[in-house]
C-alpha positions as CSV (number, residue, x, y, z in Angstrom):
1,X,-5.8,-35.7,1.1
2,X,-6.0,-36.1,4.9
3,X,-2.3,-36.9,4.8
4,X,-1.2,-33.6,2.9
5,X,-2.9,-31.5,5.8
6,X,-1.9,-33.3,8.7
7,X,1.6,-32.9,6.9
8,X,1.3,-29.1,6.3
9,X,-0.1,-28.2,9.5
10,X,2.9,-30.8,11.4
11,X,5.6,-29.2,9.3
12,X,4.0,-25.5,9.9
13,X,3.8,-26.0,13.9
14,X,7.8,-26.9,13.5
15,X,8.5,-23.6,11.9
16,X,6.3,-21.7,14.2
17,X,8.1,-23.5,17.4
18,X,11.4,-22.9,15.9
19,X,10.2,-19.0,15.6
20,X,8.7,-18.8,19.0
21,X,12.3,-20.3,20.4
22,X,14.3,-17.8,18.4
23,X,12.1,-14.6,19.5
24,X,12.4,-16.0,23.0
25,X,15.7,-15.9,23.1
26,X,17.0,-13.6,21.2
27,X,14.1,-11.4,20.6
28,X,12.6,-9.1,17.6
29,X,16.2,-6.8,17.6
30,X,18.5,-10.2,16.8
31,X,15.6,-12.2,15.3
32,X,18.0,-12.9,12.0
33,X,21.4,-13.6,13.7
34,X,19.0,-15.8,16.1
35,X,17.5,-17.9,13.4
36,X,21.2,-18.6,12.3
37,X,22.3,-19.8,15.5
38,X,19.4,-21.7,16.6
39,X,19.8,-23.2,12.6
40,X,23.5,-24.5,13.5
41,X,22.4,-25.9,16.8
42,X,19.6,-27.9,15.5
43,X,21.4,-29.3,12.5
44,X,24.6,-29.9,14.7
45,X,22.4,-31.9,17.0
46,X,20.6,-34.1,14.3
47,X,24.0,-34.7,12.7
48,X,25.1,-36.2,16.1
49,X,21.9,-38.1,16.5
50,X,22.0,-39.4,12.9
51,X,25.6,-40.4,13.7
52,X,25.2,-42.5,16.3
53,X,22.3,-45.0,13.8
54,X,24.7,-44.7,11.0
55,X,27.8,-45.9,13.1
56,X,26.8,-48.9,15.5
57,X,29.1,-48.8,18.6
58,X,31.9,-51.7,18.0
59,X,31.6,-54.5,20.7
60,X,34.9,-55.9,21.9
């Protein structure tokens, strides 16, 4: 059970940094457009990082 609430409160202090991030940036008018930019950049950037462990660099 101690697993399930470290889990909830880890996952639920993502969301809240990912908020705080998006209102600091784009603030309360753009909140929506904001989330949907900061979305693509995050994904974007764990695609790349996932990228490079799926595709080993080739030595020659």
């Amino acid at each position: 059970m101690a697993i399930l609430r470290g889990l909830f409160w880890f996952v639920l202090f993502i969301v809240l940094t990912f908020c705080f991030v998006v209102l600091f940036e784009y603030g309360l008018a753009d909140f929506a457009n904001g989330a949907r930019k900061e979305y693509a950049r995050v994904k974007f950037f764990l695609e790349k990082q996932t990228e490079k462990i799926v595709k080993p660099k080739k030595n020659r």
